[in-house]
VOGU-3710 file (C-alpha; in Angstrom, 3 decimals, decimal comma):
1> xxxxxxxxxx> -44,052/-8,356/59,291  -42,265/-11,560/59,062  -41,436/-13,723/56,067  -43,289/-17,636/56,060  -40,605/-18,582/53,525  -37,445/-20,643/55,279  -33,758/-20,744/53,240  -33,153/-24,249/52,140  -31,389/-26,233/54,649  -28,160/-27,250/52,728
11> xxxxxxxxxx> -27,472/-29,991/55,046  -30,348/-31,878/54,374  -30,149/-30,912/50,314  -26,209/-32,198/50,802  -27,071/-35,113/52,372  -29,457/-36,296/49,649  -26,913/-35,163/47,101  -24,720/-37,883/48,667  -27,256/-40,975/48,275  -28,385/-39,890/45,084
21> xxxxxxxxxx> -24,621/-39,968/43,838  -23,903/-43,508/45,800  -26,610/-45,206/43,472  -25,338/-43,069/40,558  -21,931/-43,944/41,565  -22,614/-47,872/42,041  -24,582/-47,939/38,946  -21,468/-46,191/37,211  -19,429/-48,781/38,828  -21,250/-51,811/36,942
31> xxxxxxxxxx> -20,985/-49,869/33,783  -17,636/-50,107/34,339  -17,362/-53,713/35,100  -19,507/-54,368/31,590  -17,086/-52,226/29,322  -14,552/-54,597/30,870  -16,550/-57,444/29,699  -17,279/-56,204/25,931  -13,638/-55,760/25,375  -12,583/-59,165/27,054
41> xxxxxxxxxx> -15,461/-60,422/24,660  -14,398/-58,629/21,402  -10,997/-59,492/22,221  -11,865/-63,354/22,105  -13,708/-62,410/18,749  -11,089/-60,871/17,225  -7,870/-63,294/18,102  -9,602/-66,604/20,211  -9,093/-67,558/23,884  -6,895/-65,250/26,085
51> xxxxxxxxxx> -4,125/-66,881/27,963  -4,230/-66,692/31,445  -7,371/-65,756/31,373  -8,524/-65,218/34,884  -4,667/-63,377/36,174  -5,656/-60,752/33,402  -9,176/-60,493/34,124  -8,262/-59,622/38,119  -5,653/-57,065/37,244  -7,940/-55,612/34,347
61> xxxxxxxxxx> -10,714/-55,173/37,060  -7,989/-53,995/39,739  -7,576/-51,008/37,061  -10,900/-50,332/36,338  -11,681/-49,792/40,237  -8,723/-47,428/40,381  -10,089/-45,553/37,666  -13,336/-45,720/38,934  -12,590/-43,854/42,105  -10,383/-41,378/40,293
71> xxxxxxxxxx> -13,340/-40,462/37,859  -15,715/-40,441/41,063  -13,333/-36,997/41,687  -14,409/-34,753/38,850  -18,148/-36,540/38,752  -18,365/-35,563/42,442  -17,866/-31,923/42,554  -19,833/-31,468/39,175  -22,548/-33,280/40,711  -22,662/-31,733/44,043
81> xxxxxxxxxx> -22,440/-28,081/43,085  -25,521/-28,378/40,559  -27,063/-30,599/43,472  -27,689/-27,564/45,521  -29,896/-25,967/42,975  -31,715/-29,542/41,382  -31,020/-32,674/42,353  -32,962/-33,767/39,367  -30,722/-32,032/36,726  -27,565/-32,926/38,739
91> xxxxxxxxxx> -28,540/-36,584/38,402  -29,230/-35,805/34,518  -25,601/-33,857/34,040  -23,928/-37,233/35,972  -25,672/-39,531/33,518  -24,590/-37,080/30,362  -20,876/-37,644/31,237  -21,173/-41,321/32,273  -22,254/-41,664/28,340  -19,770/-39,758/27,148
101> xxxxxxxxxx> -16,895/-41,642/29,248  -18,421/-44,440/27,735  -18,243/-43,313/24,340  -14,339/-42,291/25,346  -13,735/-46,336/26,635  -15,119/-48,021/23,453  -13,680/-45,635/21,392  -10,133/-46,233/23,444  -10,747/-49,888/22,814  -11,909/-49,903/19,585
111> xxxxxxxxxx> -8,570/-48,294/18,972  -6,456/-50,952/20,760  -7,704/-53,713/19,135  -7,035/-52,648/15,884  -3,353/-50,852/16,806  -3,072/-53,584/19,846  -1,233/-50,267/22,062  -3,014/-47,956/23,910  -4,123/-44,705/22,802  -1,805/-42,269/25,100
121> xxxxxxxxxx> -0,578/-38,584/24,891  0,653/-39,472/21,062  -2,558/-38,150/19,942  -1,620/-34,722/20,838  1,644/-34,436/18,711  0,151/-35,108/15,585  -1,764/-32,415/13,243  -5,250/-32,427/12,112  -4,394/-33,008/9,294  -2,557/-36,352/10,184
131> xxxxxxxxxx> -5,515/-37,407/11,948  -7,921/-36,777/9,287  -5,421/-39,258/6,414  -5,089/-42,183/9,237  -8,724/-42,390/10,049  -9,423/-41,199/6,688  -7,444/-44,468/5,357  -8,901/-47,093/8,287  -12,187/-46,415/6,329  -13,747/-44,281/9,448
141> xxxxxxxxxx> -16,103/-45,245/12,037  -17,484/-48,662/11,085  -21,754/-48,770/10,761  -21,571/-51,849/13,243  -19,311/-50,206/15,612  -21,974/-47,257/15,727  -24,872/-49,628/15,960  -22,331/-51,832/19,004  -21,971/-47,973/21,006  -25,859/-47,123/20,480
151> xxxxxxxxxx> -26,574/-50,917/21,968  -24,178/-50,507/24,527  -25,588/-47,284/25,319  -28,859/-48,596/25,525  -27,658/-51,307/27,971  -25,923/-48,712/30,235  -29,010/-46,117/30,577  -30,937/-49,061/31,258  -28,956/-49,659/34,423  -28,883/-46,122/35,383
161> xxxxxxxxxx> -32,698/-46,213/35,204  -34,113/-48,889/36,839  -31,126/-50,421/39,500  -29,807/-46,525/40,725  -32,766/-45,221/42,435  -32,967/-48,757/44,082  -29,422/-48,031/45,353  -30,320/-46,028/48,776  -28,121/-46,156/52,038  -27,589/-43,362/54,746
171> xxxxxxxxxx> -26,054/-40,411/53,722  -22,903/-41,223/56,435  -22,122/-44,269/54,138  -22,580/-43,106/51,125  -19,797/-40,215/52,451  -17,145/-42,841/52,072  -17,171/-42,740/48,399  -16,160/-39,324/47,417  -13,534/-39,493/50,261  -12,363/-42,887/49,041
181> xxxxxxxxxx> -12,124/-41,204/45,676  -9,679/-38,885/46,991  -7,448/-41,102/48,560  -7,310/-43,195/45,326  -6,422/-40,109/43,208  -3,543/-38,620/45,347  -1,908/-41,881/46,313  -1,460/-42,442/42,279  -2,588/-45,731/43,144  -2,609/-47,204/39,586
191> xxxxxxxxxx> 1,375/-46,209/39,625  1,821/-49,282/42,394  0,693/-51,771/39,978  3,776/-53,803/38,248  3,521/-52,780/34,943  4,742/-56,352/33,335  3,389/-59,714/34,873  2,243/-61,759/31,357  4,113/-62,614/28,931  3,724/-60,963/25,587
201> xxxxxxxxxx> 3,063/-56,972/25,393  -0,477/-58,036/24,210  -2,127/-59,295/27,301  -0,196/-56,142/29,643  -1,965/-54,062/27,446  -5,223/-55,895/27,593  -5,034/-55,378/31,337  -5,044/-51,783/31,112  -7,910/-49,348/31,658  -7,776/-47,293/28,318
211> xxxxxxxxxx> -9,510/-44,411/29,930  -7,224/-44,302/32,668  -4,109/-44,968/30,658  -5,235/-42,344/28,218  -6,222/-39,672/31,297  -2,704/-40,503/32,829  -0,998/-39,830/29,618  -2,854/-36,521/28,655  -2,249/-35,548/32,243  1,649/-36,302/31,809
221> xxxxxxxxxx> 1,729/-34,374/28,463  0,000/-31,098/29,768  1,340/-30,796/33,049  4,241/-32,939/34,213  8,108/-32,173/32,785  11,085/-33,849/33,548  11,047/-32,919/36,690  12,046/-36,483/37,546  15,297/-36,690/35,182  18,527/-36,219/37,528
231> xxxxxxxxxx> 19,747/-32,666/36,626  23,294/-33,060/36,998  23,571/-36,290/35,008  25,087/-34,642/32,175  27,991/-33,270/34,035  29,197/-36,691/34,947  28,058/-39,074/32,248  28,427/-39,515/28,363  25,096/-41,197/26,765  26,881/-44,154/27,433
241> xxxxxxxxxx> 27,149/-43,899/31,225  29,097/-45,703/33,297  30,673/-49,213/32,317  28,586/-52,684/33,270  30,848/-55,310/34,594  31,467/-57,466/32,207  30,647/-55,088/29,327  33,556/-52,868/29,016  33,693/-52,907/25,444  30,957/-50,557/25,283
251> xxxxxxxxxx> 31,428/-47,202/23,093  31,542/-44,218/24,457  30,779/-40,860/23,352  33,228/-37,743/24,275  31,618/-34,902/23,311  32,890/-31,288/22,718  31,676/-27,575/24,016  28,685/-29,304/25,492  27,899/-26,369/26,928  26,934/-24,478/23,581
261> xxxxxxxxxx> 26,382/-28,095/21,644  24,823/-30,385/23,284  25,067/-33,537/20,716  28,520/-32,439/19,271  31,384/-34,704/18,869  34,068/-35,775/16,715  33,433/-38,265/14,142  35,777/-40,988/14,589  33,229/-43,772/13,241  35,479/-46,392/11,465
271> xxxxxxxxxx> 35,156/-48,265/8,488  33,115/-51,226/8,584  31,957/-51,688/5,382  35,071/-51,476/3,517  36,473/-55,050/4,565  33,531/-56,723/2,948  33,006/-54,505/-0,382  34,796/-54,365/-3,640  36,837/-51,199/-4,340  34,663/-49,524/-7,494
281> xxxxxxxxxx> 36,185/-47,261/-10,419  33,617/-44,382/-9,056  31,617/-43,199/-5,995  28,926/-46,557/-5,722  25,211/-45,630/-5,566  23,491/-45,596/-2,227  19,767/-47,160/-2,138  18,229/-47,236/1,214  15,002/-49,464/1,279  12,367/-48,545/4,168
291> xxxxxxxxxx> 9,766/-51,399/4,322  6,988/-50,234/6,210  6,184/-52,283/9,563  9,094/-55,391/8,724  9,938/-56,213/11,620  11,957/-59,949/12,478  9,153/-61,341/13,614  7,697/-62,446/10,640  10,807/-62,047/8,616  14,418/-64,056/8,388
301> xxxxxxxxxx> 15,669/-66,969/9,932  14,482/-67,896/13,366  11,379/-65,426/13,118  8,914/-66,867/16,209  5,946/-65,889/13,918  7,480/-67,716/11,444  8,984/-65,917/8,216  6,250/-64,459/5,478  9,262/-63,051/3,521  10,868/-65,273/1,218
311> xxxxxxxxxx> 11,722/-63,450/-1,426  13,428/-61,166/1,226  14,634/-63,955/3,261  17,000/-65,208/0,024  18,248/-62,218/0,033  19,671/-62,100/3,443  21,364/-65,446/2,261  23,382/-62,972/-0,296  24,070/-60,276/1,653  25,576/-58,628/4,812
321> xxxxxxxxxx> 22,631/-59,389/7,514  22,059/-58,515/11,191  19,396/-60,164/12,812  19,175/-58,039/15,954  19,176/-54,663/14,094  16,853/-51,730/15,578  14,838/-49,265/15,003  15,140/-46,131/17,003  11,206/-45,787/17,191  7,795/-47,857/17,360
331> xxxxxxxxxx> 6,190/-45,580/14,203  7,053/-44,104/11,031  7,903/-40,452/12,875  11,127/-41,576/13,884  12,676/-43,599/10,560  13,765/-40,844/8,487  15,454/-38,321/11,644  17,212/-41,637/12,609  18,043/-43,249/9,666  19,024/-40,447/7,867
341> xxxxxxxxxx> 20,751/-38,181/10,275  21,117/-39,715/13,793  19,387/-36,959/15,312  17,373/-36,790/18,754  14,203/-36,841/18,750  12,537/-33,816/20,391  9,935/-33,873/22,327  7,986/-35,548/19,488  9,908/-36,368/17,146  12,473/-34,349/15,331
351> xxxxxxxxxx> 10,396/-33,258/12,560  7,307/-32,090/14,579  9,935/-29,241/15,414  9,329/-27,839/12,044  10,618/-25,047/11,180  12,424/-24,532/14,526  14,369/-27,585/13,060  17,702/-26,868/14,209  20,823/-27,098/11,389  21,815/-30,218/11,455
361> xxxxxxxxxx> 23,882/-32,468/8,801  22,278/-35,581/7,499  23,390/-38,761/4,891  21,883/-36,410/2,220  23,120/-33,174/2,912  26,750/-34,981/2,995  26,571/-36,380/-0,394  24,830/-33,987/-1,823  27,806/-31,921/-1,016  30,095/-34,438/-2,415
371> xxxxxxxxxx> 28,303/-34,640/-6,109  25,874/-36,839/-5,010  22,197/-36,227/-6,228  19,574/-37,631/-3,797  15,682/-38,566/-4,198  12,996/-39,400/-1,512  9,941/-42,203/-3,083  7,626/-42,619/-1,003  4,029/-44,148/-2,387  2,100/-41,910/0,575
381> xxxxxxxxxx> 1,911/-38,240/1,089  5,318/-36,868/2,670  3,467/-34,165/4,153  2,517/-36,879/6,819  4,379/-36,849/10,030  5,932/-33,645/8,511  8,700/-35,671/6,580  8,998/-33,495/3,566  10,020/-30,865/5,663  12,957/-32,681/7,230
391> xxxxxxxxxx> 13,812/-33,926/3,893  13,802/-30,382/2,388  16,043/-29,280/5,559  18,038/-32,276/5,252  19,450/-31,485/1,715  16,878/-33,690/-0,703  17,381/-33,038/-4,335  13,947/-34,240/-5,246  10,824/-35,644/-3,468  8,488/-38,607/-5,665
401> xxxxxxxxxx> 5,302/-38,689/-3,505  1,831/-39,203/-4,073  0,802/-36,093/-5,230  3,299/-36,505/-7,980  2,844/-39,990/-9,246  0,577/-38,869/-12,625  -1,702/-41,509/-13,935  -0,675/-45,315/-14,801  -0,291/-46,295/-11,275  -1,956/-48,105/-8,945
411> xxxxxxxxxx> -3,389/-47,104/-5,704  -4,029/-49,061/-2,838  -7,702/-49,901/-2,661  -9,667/-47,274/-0,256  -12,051/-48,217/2,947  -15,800/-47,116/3,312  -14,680/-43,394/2,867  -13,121/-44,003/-0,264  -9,872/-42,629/1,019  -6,091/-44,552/1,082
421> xxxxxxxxxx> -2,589/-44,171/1,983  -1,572/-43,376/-1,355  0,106/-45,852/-4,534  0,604/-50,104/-3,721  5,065/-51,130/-3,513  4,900/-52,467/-6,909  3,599/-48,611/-8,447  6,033/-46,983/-6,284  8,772/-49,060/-7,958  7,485/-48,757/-10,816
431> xxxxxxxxxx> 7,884/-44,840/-10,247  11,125/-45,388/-9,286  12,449/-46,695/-12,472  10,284/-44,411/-14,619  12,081/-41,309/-13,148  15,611/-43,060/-12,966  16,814/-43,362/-16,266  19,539/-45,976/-16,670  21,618/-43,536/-19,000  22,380/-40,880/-15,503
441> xxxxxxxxxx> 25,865/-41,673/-14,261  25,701/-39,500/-11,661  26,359/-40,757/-8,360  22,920/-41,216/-6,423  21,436/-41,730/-2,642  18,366/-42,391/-2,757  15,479/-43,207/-0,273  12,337/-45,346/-0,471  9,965/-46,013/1,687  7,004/-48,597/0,813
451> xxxxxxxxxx> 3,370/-47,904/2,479  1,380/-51,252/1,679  2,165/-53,039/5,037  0,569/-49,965/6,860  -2,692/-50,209/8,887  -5,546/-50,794/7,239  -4,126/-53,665/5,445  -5,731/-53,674/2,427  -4,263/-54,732/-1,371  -5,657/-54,993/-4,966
461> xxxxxxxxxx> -6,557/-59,298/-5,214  -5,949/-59,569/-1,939  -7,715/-63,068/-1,402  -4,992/-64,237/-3,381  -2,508/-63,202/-1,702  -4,291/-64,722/2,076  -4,093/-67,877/0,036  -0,309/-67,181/-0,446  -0,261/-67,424/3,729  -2,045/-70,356/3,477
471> xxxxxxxxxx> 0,958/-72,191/1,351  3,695/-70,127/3,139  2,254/-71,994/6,650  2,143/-75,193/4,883  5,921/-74,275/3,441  7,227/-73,703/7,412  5,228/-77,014/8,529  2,764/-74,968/10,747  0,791/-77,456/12,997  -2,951/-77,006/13,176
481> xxxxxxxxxx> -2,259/-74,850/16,636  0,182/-72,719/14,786  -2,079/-72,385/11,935  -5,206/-71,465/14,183  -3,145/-68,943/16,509  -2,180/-67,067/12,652  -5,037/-66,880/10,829  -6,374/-64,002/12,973  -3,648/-61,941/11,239  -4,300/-63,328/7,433
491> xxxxxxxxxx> -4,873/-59,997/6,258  -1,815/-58,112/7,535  0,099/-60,892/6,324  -1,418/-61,096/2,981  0,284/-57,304/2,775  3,689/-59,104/3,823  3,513/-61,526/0,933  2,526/-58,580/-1,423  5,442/-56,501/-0,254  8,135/-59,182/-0,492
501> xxxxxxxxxx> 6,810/-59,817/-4,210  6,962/-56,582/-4,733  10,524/-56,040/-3,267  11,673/-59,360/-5,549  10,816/-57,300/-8,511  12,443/-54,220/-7,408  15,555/-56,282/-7,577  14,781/-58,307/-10,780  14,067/-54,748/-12,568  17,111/-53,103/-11,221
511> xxxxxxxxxx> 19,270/-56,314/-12,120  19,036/-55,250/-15,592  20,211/-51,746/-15,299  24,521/-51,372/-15,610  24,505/-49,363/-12,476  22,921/-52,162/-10,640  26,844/-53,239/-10,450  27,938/-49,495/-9,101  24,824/-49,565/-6,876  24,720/-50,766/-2,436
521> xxxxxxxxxx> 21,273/-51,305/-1,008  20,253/-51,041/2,297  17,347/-53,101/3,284  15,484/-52,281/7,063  12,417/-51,515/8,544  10,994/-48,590/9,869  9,598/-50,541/12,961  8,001/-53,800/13,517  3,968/-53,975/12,539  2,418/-53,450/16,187
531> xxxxxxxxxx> -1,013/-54,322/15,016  0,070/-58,049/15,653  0,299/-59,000/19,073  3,737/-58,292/20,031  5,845/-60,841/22,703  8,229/-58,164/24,506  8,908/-54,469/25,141  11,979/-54,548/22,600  9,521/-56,763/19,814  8,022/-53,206/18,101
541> xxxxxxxxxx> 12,299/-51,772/17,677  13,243/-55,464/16,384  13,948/-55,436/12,764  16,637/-56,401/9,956  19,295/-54,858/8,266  20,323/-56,185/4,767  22,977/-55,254/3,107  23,551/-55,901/-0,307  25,165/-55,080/-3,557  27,218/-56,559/-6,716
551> xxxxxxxxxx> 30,457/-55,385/-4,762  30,392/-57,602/-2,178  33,039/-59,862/-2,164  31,489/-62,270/0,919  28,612/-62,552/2,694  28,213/-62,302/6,595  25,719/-62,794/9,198  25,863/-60,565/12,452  23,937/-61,087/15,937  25,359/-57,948/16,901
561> xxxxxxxxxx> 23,062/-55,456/18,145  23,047/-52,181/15,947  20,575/-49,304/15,398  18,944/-46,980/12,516  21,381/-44,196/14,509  24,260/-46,011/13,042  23,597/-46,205/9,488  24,634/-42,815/8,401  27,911/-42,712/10,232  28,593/-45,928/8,754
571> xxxxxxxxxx> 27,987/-45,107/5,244  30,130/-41,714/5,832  32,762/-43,177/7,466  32,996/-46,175/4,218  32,512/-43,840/1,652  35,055/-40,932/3,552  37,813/-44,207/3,741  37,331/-45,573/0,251  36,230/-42,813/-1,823  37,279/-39,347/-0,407
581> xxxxxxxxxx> 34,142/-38,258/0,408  34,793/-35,126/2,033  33,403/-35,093/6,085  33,526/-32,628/8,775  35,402/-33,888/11,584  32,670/-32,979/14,384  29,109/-33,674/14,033  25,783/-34,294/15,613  25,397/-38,309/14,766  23,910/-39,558/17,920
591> xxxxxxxxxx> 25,451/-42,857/16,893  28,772/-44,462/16,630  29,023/-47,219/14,132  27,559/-50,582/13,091  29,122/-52,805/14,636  30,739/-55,747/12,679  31,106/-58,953/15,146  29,791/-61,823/14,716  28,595/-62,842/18,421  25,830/-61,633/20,117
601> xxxxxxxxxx> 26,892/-58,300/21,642  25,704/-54,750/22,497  28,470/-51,816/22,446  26,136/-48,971/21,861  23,669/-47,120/24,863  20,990/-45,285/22,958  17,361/-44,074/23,569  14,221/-45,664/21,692  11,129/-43,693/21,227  7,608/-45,864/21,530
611> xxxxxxxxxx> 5,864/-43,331/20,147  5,527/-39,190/19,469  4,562/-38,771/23,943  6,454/-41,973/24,851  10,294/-42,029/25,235  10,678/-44,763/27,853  13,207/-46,788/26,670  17,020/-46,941/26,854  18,867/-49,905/25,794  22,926/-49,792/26,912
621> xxxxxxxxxx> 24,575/-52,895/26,253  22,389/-56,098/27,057  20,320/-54,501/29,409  16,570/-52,396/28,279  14,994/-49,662/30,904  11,394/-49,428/30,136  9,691/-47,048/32,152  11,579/-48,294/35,912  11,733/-52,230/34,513  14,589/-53,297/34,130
631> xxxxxxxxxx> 15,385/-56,023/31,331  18,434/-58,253/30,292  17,995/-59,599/26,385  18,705/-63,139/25,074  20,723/-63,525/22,136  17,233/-64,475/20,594  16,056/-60,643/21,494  13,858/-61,768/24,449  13,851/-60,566/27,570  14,502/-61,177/31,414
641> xxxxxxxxxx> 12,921/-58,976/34,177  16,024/-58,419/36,224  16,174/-55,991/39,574  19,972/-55,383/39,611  19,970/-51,977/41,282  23,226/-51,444/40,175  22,512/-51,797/36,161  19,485/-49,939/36,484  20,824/-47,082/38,036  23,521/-46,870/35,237
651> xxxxxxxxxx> 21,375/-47,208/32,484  18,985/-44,535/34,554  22,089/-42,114/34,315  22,951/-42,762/30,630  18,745/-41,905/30,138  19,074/-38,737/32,005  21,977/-37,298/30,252  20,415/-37,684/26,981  17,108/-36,225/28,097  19,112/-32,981/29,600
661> xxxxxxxxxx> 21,023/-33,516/26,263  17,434/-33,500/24,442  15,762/-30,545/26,358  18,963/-28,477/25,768  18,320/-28,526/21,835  14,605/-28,028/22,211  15,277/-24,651/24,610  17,317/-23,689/21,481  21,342/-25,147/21,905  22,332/-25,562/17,930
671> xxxxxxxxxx> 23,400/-28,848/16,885  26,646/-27,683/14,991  28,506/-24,711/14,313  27,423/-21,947/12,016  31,304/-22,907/9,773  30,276/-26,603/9,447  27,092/-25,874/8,380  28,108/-23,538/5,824  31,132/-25,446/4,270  28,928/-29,190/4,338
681> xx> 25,115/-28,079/3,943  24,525/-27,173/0,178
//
């Protein structure tokens, strides 16, 4: 007897899945195009009228249809496979993730416009733990941004229910989405697009699709390796790569048993320091001074944001100051590693190796060695970004963090949570004279790095201290278009005053001490404050270096370019000349030397890292690769696109061998020999 019942013709059920997912798909689109339009919106909310308004707007929307087709991928198979058993619940599972991707974009650009960068792959190098302190101190998820998603929400479900079903063409049409969708996603389409075209880092980034830049960079971090980097580079060029015409006075690096050590070399750093300092009865102490976020746009002479810093600024006038200093990364991860011990960086940063750390000598292990006792202040928790492991590693005598502060201090004030980054500059000075007695002779390094300029930007009596912007813009003779274009940024400027108030009475306490006379500071920044909008790709290294102490017998000001990599073998090199401080004669210092002219000039080639995934920059004498750009920077630290092949393929070379250089160490390659760390590590 035969069956009535007739298997489903799949043909007819695929062909409906296809129209059902072109109305789906269109009303996904608009979606889209209205995420685009909240963030343009809060964007104009948040810092006025965009520049160039409609060139950013098409290139925004030229990335939002890229990523459009390349989500249509994953929401098309999903779609069509629970199609064939409901095309009711398959048009309920597309609308699920459409909310969720929408959650994912106004999350992604709640985040940029308050950090002003993309979210990218960074997210994945840092612990839970680190994630729970820096939303923890940004006061959480805001109540209005939660009632903002649920309207938004509201707005997009709306669309999905009444214009999709409306949305009906013939099956063969609606075919040419999915395979549209394909060719978008293996051509790499949004790859084509010229990463720079505005000027000012703000509006490139405004352009961006954060869900697409963050999918790209996740995608990157999981699955793609250096696959790109030229192999062979290290078997034919130092770091420095080959000479630029016209810059041939360029360093360059000769290093030794590469084969075993990737990063070793001889230390024949000169003296730099000694010309300009007074020859002292004993070893002189070494401060080093870490300002959170100072970076020379808002600080020193010639600042384009104009200078918040006076305090700071007169202190330049009395000291040993480069205005074209860098840092060697865009965050905090990178200050200590660079500053400290001109190391590489890993694949996130040298201290989110942990304990796979290799040996490896740094400023403090050195002195330490050579009678020195050294101390780490910090008014934060050094368990962040893993730091008081590298210390530890590094040789520290003693750590002052916020878990050892005691009562009588300050904190900084907390958001909604209740939760903060730890004690305000002025406590952690305090700390630092309440632990350093006057009466110790011993020789010291010490490190301090302040927290109160860091993201969210909040300070005890802080409306007094936005009124302190107010004067300092009526001080530097801000027009009312200067003052308008500012006041966006009151509040992380307010933290700028506080800090350089704070850092005047670091100085006016130490003044009074009698080893203020015995005593060198070194003033810097750990990177430049990204949460205001930045005007190049080199703005978020650009930062100061002060030098200054009782022993200095003139002052000097530098346009020199220098990095963080060059402090330490500066400072070993003076103290080695002028004091006998005992020094191994190979190490792992990635850099060579401050250098000491007057004139703009670049002599070093070294890497930058953006951030813990993003290690895109190489700067070799006045030329910067960022990603395949190629820049040439003004004596003022801006920049020229430039497409000499030539340069770029140089400075591509001098990339690659420090990238083989870098991977070597992380597949295990030591740092040093086993005999110099024994004889120079305590």
């Amino acid at each position: 007897m035969k069956s009535n019942k007739t298997s489903p013709d799949l043909s007819q059920i695929f062909q409906k899945s296809l129209v059902q997912f072109f109305g789906l798909s269109i009303a996904w689109f608009i979606t889209i195009l209205f995420l685009r339009g909240v963030e343009l919106g809060y964007s104009r909310l948040l810092f006025g009228s965009i520049a160039s308004f409609f060139p950013v707007l098409l290139k925004g929307l030229l990335y939002d249809v890229i990523y459009f087709f390349k989500s249509l991928c994953l929401l098309f198979i999903l779609h069509s496979v629970l199609a064939t058993f409901s095309l009711k619940w398959a048009k309920y599972l597309f609308i699920t993730l459409v909310v969720l991707l929408t959650l994912l974009q106004l999350s992604l650009s709640q985040y940029f416009l308050t950090a002003l960068v993309p979210l990218g792959a960074d997210l994945y190098s840092y612990s839970i733990a680190d994630i729970k302190q820096t939303v923890g101190a940004a006061g959480g998820v805001p109540i209005v941004g939660v009632l903002a998603m649920i309207v938004v929400i509201g707005v997009i479900l709306t669309i999905f229910i009444k214009l999709a079903p409306k949305l009906q063409v013939k099956w063969a049409i609606a075919a040419l989405l999915p395979i549209l969708s394909l060719i978008v996603t293996y051509s790499r389409a949004d790859t084509l697009i010229q990463s720079s075209q505005f000027e000012g880092e703000y509006l490139n980034y405004l352009t961006l699709n954060k869900s697409l830049y963050f999918g790209n960079a996740s995608y990157g971090y999981f699955f793609e390796s250096d696959s790109e980097v030229d192999i062979y580079a290290d078997n034919y060029l130092g770091i420095g790569g080959t000479m630029i015409e016209g810059e041939e006075d360029i360093k360059p690096i000769e290093y030794i048993a590469e084969s075993e050590y990737p990063f070793l070399r001889r230390d024949s750093t000169a003296d730099v320091l000694g010309p300009f300092l007074k020859q002292s009865d004993k070893k002189p102490n070494i401060v080093i001074l870490i300002v959170e976020g100072l970076g020379r746009a808002f600080t020193g002479e010639g600042a384009y944001l104009g200078s918040f810093t006076p305090f700071i600024d007169s202190l330049a006038n009395k000291s040993l100051y480069w205005s074209n200093f860098l840092s060697e990364g865009g965050r905090t991860f990178a200050v200590l590693p660079s500053l400290l011990g001109s190391l590489p960086f890993g694949k996130a940063g040298f201290n989110e190796l942990g304990s796979k750390m290799p040996s490896h000598l740094t400023l403090l292990s050195l002195l330490r060695k050579n009678g020195y006792q050294s101390a780490f202040y910090y008014g934060g928790d050094s368990k962040f970004d893993n730091m008081n492991m590298f210390l530890k590693k590094g040789g520290v005598d003693v750590i002052n963090d916020e878990p050892t502060f005691g009562s009588g201090y300050q904190k900084l004030p907390g958001g909604d949570s209740g939760f903060s980054w730890g004690y305000d500059d002025k406590s952690l000075f305090k700390r630092y004279f309440d632990v350093n007695p006057a009466t110790d002779s011993r020789p010291k390094v010490q490190v301090v790095l302040t927290v109160s300029t860091h993201s969210p930007f909040r300070i005890s009596n802080q409306p007094s201290y936005v009124q302190k912007v107010e004067e300092r813009m009526t001080a530097l003779k801000f027009t009312a278009m200067q003052r308008n274009e500012t006041r966006p940024y009151n509040n992380m400027l307010s933290t700028v005053m506080y800090m350089d108030e704070a850092v005047k009475y670091f100085f006016d306490e130490y003044s009074k001490r009698p080893d203020f006379a015995n005593t060198i500071f070194f003033i810097t920044g750990d990177h430049r404050l990204p949460e205001i909008p930045m005007a190049t790709k080199i703005d978020r290294y650009h930062v100061p270096l002060i030098v200054y102490s009782p022993l200095l017998k003139r002052t000097s000001k530098f346009q020199s370019i220098s990095t963080h990599f060059d402090i330490t073998p500066t400072i070993v090199a003076y103290l080695n000349k002028n004091y006998g401080l005992q020094r191994p004669a190979v190490t792992n210092w990635l850099g060579n030397g401050i250098d000491t002219v007057r004139q703009f000039r670049n002599v070093h080639a070294y890497p930058l890292m953006m951030t813990k995934s993003q290690m895109i920059d190489f700067v070799k004498g006045t030329y910067m690769i960022n990603n395949s750009d190629l820049y040439q920077l003004t004596p003022s630290m801006g920049m020229v696109l430039t497409t000499d092949k030539g340069v770029q393929s140089t400075l591509k070379g001098g990339f690659d061998a420090f990238r083989q250089k870098n991977n070597r160490m992380l597949n295990g390659s030591k740092l040093v020999p086993d005999s110099v760390i024994t004889r120079f590590i305590p």
